[in-house]
Legacy VTK file of the C-alpha trace (Angstrom):
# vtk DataFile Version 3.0
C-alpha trace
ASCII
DATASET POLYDATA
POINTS 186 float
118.243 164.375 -82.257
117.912 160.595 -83.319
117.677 160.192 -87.419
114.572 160.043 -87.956
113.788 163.506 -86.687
116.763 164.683 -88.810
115.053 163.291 -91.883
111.637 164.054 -91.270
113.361 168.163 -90.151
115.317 167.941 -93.620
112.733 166.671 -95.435
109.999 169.456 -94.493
112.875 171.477 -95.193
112.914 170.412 -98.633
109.447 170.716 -98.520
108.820 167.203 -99.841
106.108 164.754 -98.778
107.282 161.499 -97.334
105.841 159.813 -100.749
108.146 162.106 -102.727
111.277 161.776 -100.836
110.700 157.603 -101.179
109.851 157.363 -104.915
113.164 159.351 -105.489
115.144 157.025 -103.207
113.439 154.356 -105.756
111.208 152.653 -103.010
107.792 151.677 -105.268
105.143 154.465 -105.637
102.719 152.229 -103.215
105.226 151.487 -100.329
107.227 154.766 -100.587
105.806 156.723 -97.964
105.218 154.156 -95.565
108.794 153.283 -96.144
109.982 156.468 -95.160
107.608 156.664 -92.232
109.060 153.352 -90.644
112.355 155.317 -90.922
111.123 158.849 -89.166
109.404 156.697 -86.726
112.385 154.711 -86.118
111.052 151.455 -86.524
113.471 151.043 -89.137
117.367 152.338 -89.550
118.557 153.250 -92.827
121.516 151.943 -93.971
124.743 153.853 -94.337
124.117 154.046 -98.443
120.843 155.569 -98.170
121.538 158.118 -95.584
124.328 158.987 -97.611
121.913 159.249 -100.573
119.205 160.912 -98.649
121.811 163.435 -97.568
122.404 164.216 -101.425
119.080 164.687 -102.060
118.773 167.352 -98.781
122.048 169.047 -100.607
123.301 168.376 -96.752
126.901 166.344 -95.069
125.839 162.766 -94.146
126.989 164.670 -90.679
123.830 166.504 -90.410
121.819 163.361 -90.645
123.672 161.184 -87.996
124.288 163.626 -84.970
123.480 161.745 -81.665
120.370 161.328 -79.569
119.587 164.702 -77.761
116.009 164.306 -78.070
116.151 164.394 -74.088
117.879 166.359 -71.714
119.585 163.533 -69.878
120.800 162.604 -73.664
121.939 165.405 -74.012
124.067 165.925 -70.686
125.472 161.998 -71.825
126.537 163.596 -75.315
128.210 166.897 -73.427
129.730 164.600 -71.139
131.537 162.805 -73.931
132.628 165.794 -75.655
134.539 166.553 -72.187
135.975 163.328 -72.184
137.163 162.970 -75.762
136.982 166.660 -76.689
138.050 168.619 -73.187
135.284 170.585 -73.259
134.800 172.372 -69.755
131.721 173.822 -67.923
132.586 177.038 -65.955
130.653 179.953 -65.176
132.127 183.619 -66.360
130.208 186.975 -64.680
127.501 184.347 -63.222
126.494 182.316 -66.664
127.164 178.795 -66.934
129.792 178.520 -70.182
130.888 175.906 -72.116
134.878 176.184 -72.974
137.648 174.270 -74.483
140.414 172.860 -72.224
143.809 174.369 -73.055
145.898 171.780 -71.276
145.082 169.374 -74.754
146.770 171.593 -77.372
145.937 169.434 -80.153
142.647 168.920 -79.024
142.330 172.512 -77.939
143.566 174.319 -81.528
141.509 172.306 -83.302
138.601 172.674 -81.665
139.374 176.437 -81.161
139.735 176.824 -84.980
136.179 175.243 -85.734
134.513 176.810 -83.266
136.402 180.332 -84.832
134.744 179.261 -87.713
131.312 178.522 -86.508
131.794 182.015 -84.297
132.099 183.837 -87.422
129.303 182.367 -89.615
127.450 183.094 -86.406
128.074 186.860 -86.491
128.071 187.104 -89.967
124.259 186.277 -89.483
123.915 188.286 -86.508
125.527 191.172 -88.603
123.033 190.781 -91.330
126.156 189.555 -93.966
124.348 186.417 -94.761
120.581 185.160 -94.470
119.653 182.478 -92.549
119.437 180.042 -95.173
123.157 180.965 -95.934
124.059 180.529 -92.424
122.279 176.759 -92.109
123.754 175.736 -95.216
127.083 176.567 -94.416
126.437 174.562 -90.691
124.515 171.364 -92.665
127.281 170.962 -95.056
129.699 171.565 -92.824
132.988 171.553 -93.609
132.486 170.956 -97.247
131.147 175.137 -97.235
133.636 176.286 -94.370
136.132 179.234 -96.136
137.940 179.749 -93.186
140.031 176.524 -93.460
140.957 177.240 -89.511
140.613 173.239 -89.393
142.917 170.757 -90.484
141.919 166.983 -91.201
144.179 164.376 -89.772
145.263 160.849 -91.150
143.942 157.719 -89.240
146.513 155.969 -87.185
146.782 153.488 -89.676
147.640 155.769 -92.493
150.208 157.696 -89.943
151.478 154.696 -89.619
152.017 153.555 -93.261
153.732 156.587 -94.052
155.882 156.989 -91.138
156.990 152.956 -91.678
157.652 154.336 -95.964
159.695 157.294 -94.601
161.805 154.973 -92.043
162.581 152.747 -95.238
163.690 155.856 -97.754
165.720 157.163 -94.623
167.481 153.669 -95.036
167.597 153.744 -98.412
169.418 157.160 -98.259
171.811 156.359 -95.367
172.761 153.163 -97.459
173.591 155.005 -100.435
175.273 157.854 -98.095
177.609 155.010 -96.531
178.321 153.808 -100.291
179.471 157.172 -101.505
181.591 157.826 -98.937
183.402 154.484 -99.348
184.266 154.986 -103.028
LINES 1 187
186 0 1 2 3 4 5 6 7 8 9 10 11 12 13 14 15 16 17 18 19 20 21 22 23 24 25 26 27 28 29 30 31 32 33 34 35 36 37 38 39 40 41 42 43 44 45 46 47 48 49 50 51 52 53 54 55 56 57 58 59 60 61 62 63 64 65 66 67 68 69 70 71 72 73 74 75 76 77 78 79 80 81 82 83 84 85 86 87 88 89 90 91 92 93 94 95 96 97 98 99 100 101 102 103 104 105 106 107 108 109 110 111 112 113 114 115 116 117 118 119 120 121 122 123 124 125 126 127 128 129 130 131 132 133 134 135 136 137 138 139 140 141 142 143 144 145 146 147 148 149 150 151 152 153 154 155 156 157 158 159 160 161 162 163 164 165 166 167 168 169 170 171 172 173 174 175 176 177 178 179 180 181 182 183 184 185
């Protein structure tokens, strides 16, 4: 779903006119609803700061705001398509329905997709179970991770961090062997 579905469904959520939900981003009284219809229509993109403050105001993850064009189906295959190539997500077909599944041969890629999805799976029955309302269920999926309790999922440093800290450790390894060598000379 392009953005400005996502704000216009989060907005009616909220249950705010398009005038409301501009005059508290701060766009002037006259202008703020046409404003935010440029942006629901598209003609206009909201910048990063403002979805990030629209997202605050929809008590939602900047996430839930920014999830890629499926408005179609062909968009849609596109985005599954990607997922298989930078995901390993798999179609397949289990007692005659087509399935989505993870690939195992990517373990990294395969645990920690397996432990979000575990996650998702049990907010999921939770709902189904009648533990948690609806409401509970879509907050816990719009502000995901922030709400997630399972902690299944584990957040990795960019390659540049890695990096940092793996050229930091080679030095103190150094450092060490250095003062090793010295110790063992005296």
């Amino acid at each position: 779903m392009a953005i400005g579905k996502r704000i216009r469904f989060f907005r009616n959520r909220k249950g705010m006119t398009q005038k409301q939900l501009g005059e508290i981003l701060g766009f002037l009284g006259k202008t703020s609803d046409v404003r935010m219809a440029q942006y629901e229509s598209e003609a206009r993109t909201p910048k990063h700061d403002l979805v990030k403050e629209m997202a605050h105001i929809f008590d939602i993850s900047t996430h839930a705001l920014t999830v890629p064009d499926i408005d179609t189906y062909i968009g849609l295959m596109h985005t599954l398509f990607a997922l298989e190539d930078m995901y390993g997500l798999k179609i397949g077909e289990i007692d005659g329905e087509i399935c989505l599944r993870l690939d195992k041969s990517d373990y990294s890629s395969y645990t920690s997709m397996f432990d979000m999805f575990h996650a998702w799976q049990e907010q999921a029955a939770k709902l189904e179970q009648g533990e948690i309302t609806k409401e509970e269920y879509d907050q816990w999926r719009y502000k995901y991770p922030e709400l997630d309790t399972s902690k299944h999922w584990a957040k990795v440093p960019s390659q540049a961090v890695s990096d940092m800290l793996m050229k930091e450790l080679t030095k103190i390894e150094k450092g060490e062997k250095k003062t090793s060598k010295k110790k063992k000379q005296k």
